[in-house]
SEVOPA-937145 format. One record per residue: residue in one letter; x, y, z of N, C-alpha, C in turn. Coordinates in steps of 0.02 Angstrom, whole numbers, plus 32768, in hexadecimal, padded with zeros to 4 digits. Atoms other than C-alpha are relative to their C-alpha. Layout:
! SEVOPA-937145
AXYZXYZXYZ
...
! end
This chain:
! SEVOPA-937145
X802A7FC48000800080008000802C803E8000
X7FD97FB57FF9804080B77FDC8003802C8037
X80197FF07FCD806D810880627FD880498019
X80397FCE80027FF081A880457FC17FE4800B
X801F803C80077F77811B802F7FED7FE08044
X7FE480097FB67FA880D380D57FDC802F8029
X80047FDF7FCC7F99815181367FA88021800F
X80577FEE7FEC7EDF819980F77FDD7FC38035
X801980477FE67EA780D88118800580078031
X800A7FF67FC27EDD80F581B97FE48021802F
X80257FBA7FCF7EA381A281F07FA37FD97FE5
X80337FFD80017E028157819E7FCB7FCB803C
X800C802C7FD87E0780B982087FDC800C804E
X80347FF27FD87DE2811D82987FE8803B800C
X80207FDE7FF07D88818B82797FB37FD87FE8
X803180187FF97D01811382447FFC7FD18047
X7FF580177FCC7D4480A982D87FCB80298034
X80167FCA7FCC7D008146833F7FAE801D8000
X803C7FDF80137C5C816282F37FF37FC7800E
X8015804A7FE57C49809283047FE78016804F
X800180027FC47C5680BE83C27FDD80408023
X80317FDA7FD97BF1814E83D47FBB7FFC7FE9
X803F801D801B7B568103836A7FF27FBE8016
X800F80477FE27B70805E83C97FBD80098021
X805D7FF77FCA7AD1809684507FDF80027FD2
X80277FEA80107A7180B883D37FE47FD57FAC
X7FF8802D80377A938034833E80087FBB8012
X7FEB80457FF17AD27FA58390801A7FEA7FDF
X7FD3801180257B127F3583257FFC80107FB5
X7FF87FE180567AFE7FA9828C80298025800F
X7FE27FBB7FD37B7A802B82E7801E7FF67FBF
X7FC67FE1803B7C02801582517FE3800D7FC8
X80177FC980527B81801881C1800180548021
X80197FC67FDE7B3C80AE8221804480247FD9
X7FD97FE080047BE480EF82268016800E7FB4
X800D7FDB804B7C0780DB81737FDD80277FE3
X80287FD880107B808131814D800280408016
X800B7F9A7FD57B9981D881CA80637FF57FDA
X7FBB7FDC80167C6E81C2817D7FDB800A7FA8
X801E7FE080457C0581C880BD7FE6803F8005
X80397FCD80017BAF825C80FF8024802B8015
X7FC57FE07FE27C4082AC8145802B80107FC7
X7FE37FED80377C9182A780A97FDE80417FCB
X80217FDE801B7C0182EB80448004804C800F
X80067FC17FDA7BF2837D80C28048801A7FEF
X7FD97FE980007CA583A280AD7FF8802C7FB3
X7FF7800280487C84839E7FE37FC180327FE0
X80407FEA7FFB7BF584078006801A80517FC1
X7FE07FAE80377C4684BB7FAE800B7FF87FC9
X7FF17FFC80397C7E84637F217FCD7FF77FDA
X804E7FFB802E7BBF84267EF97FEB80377FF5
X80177FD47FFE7B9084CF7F23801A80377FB2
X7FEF7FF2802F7C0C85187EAF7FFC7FE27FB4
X801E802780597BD884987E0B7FBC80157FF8
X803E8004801C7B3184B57E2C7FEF80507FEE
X7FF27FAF80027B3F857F7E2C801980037FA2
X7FE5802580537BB285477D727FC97FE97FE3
X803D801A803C7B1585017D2F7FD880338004
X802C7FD0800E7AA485757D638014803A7FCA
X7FF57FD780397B0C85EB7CFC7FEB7FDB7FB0
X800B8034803E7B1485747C817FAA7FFA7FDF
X80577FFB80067A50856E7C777FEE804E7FE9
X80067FC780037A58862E7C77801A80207FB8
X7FE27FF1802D7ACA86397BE87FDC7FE77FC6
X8022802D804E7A4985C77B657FE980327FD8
X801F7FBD802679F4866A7B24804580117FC1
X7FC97FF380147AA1869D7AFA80107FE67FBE
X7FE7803A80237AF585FC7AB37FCC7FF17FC5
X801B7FF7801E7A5B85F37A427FF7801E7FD6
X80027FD180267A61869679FA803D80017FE2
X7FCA8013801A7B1B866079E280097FD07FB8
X7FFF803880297AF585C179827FC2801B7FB7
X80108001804F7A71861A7909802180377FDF
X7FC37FC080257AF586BE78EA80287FC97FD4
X7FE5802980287B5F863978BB80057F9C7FF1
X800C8059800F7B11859C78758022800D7FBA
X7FDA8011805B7B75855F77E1804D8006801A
X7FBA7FF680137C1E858D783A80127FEF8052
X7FEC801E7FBE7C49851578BF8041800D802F
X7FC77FFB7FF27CF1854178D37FF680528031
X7FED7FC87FD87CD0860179017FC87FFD8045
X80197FFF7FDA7C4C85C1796680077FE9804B
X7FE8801B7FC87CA4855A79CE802E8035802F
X7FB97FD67FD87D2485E77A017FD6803A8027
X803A7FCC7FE47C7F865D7A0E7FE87FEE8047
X801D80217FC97C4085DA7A95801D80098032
X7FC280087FE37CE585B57AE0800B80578027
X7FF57FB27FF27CFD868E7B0A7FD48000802C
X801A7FE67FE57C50868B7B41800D7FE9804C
X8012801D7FD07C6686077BC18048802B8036
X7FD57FD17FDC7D1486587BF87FF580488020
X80277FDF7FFE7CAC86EE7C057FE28011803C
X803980077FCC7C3486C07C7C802D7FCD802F
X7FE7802A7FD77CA486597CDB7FC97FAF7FFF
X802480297FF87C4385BD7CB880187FB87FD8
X7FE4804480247C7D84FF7C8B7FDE7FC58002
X8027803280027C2084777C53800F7FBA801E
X7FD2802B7FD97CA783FF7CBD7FF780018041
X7FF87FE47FB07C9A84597D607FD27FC28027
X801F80197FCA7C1183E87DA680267FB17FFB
X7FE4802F7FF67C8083557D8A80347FF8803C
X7FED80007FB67CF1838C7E1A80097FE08037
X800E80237FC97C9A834E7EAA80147FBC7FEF
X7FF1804780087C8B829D7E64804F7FF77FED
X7FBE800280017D57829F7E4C80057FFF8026
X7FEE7FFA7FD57D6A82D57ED67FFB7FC68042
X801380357FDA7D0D824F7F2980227FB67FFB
X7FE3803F80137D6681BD7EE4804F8000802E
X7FC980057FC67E0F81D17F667FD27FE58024
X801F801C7FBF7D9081BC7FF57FD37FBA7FF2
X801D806B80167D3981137F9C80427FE87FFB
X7FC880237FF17DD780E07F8B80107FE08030
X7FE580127FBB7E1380EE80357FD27FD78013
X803C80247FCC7D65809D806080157FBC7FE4
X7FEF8048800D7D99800C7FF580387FD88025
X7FCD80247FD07E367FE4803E7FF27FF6804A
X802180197FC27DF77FFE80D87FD97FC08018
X800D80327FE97D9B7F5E80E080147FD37FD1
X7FEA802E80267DFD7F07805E80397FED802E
X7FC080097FC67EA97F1180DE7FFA7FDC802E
X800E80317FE97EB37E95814B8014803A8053
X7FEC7FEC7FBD7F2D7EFD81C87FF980567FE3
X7FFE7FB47FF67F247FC781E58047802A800A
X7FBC7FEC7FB77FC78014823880297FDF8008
X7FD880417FEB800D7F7B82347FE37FE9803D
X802A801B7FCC7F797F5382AF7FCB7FBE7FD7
X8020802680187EE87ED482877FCE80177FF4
X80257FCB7FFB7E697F1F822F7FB37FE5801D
X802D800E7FDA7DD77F1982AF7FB2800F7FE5
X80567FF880157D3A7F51824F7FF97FC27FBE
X7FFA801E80327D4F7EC581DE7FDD7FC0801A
X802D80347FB57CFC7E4F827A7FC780257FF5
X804A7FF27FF47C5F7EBF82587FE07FE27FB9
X8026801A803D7BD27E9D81EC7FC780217FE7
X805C7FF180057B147EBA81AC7FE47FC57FF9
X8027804E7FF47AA47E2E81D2802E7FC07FDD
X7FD6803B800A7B1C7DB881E1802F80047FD5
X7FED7FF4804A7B807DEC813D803F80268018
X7FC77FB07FF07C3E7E2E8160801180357FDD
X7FFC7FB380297C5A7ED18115803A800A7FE2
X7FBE8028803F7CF37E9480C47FF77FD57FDB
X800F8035802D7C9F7E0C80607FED80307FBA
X7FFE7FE880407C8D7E2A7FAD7FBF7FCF7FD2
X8035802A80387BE17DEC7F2B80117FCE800B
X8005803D80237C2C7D5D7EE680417FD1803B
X7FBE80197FCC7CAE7D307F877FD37FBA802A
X8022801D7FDB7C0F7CDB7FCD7FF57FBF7FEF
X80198031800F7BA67C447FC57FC8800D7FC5
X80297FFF80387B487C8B7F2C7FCC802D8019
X80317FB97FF47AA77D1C7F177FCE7FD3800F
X8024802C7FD07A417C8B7F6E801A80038049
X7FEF80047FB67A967C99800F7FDF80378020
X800D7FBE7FDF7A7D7D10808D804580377FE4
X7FDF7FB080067B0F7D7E80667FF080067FC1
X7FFE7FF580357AE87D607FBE7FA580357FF0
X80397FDA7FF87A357DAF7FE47FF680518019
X7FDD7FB67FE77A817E51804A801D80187FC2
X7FF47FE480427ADF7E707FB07FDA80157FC7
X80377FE1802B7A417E6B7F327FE9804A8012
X80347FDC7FF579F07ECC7FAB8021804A7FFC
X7FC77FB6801B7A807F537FA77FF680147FB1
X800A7FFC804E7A867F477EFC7FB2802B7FF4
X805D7FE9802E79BE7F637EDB80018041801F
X7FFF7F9E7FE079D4800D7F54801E80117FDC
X7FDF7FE380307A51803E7EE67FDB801E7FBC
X80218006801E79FA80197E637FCA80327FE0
X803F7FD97FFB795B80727E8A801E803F8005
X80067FAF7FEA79B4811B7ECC8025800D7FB0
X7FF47FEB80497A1981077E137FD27FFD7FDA
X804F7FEB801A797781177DCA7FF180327FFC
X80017FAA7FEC794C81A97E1E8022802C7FED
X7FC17FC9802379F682047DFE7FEF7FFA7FB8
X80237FEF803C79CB81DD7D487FC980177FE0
X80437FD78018791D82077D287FF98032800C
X7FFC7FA68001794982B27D71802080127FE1
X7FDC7FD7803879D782C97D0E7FEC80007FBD
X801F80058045797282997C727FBC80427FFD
X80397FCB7FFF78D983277CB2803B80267FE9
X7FD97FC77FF3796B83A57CD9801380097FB4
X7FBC7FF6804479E483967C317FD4801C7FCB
X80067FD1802379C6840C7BA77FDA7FBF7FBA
X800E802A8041795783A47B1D80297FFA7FC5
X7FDB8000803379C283647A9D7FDE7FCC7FBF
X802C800280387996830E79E68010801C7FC9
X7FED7FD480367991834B79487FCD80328005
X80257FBF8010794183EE790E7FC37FF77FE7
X803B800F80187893840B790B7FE6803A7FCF
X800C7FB9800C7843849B78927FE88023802D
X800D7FCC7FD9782F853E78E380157FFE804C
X7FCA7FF47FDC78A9850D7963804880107FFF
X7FA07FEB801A795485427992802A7FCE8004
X7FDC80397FE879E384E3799680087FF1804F
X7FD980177FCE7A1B84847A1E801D80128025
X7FA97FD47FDA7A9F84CC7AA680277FCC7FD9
X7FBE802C80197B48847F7A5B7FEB7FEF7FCC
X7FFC801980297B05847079B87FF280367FCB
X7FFF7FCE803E7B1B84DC790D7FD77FD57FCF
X802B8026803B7A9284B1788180267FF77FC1
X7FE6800880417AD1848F77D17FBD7FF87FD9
X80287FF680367A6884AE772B7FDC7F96800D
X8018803F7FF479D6842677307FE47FE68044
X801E80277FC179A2842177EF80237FCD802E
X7FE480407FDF7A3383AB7826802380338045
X7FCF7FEA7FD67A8683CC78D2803F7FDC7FF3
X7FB5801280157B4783C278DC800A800C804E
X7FF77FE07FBB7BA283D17993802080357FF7
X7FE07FC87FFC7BEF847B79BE80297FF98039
X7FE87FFA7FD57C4184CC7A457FF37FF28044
X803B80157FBE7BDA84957ACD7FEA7FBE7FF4
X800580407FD97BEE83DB7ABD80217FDF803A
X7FEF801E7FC37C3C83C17B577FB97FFC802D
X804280187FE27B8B83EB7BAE7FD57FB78005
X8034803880187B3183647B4A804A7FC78016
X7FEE80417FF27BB382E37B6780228004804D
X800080087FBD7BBE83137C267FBA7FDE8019
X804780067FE87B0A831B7C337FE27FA47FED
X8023804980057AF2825F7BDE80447FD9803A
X7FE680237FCE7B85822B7C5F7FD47FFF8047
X80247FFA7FC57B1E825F7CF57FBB7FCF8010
X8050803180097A7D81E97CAF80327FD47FFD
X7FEA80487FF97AEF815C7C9E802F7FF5803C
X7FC0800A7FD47B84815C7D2A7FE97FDB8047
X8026801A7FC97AF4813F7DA27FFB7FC58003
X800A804F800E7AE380907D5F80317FD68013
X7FC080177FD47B97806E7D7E80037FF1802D
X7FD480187FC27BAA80757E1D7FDA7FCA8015
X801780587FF17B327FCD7E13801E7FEE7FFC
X7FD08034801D7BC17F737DC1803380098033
X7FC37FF57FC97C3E7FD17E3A7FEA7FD78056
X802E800F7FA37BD47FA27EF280077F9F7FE1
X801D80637FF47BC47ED97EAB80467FD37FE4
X7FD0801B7FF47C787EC97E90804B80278056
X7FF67FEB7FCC7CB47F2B7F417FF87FE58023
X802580217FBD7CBD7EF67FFA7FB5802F8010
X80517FEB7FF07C087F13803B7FFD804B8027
X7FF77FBD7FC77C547FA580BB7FFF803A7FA3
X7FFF7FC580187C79800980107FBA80047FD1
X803B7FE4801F7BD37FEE7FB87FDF80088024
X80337FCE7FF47B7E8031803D800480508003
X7FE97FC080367BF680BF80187FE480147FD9
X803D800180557B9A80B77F6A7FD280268014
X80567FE9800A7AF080BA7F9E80078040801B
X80057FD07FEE7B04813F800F802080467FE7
X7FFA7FCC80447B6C81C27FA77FEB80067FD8
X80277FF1804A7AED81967F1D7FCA8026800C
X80287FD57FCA7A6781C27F94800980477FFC
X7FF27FB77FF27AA982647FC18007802E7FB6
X80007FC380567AD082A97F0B7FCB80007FD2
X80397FFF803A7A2C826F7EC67FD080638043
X80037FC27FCD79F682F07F69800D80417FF0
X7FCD7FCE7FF57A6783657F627FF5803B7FBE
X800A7FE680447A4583757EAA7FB3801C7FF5
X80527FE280077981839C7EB57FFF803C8032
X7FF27FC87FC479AD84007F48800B80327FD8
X7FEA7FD680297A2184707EE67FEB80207FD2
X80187FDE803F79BD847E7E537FE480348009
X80297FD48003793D84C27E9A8017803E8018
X800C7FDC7FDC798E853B7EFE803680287FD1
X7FC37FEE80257A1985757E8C7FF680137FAB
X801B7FE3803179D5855E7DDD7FC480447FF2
X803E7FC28017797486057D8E7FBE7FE97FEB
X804E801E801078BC85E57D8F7FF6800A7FB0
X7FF57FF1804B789485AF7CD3802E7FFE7FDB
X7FC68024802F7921858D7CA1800A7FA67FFF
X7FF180527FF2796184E87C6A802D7FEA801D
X7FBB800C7FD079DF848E7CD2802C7FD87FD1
X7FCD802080397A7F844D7C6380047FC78018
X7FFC80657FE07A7A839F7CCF8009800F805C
X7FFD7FF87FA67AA483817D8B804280037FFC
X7FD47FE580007B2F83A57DD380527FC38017
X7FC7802F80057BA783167DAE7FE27FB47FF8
X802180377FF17B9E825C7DB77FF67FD9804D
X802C80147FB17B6081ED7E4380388005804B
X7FD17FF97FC57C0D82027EA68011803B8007
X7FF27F997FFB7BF282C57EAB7FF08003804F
! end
């Protein structure tokens, strides 16, 4: 193990250690999910400014469509000056169609550490002690397919992880599919597209503003992922999963409302499910 690596694992060890033992009264023998869950939420909260600041970035972004529009029919036919037209405006306005990716970067060190954390056997060169806990019966270091099969009992805790997942990636998608800017081809007596310049004939082409559209279709799909990610993990980090998926499907309806300009459209949410 690296020893930067090392050392988070450790500071993380107890500090869920510590949340295990002050949610014990009150969890019993759920104290370490528990705790995973208040160190997922602890993270979030830390990561809290940078949502604030992506989602502020879109709202501009939403603010700027009038704009970007009047951009794309000045110059339909000339993709090239359009792109640099786009590119100015967004420098402009301080606004980046990347920004809400951020958070979820950012989040992937602390899944990390959560993985090793119950993948390590020893801590410190200690033994690692939350690795003796469980959820109904199920150690929190076991892994999907480590078991007796998705007939067992752990193999049933795992579905059932899975299907929460599941369901809240649902959710995170069907909002980001309301939210995101309708895309398609051109209809008569509409305008183009954001990120897209018309050409003779009604066809769209992409412009300067396809990073939006291919953020905005990452945010409907990434959610799905972290099914595939949670059902090859120990069980301690997909409840990691669920619960950071949780919070950004949240976080993200939260935000909208309070941040996006009434009437306007929203360019997507504000990252993917590890925002």
């Amino acid at each position: 193990m690296f020893s930067l690596l090392g050392v988070a694992v450790g500071a993380a060890y107890h500090i869920v250690s510590a949340y295990a033992q002050v949610l014990a009264p009150l969890t019993g023998s759920l104290a370490t999910v528990a705790a995973i869950v208040a160190f997922t939420m602890t993270v979030r909260l830390l990561l809290l400014p940078l949502s604030l600041s992506a989602a502020r970035g879109q709202a501009s972004q939403a603010r700027l469509l009038p704009q970007v529009a009047e951009l794309q029919k000045r110059h339909a036919g000339q993709p090239d000056r359009l792109r640099i037209e786009l590119a100015a405006l967004y420098q402009r306005e301080n606004a980046s169609a990347l920004a809400g990716c951020l958070p979820a970067l950012l989040q992937l060190p602390f899944f990390s550490v959560m993985y090793r954390l119950f993948l390590d056997h020893t801590v410190n060169g200690s033994p690692n002690g939350l690795l003796s806990h469980s959820l109904l019966g199920v150690p929190l270091g076991s892994h999907l397919l480590s078991g007796a099969g998705p007939f067992s009992a752990q193999g049933a805790v795992f579905l059932g992880l899975l299907g929460l997942i599941a369901l809240v990636a649902w959710i995170s998608a069907r909002a980001a599919r309301k939210a995101a800017v309708p895309g398609g081809a051109m209809q008569p007596g509409k305008p183009a597209q954001p990120g897209k310049t018309s050409r003779p004939g009604g066809s769209v082409q992409p412009g300067g503003a396809a990073q939006a559209a291919a953020v905005g279709w990452l945010t409907r799909v990434l959610p799905y992922m972290t099914i595939v990610i949670a059902a090859v993990v120990p069980l301690a980090a997909g409840i990691y999963l669920l619960t950071t998926t949780a919070w950004t499907t949240a976080e993200r309806a939260l935000l909208r409302r309070r941040i996006t300009p009434s009437g306007a459209p929203d360019p997507g949410p504000a990252g993917p499910a590890l925002a």
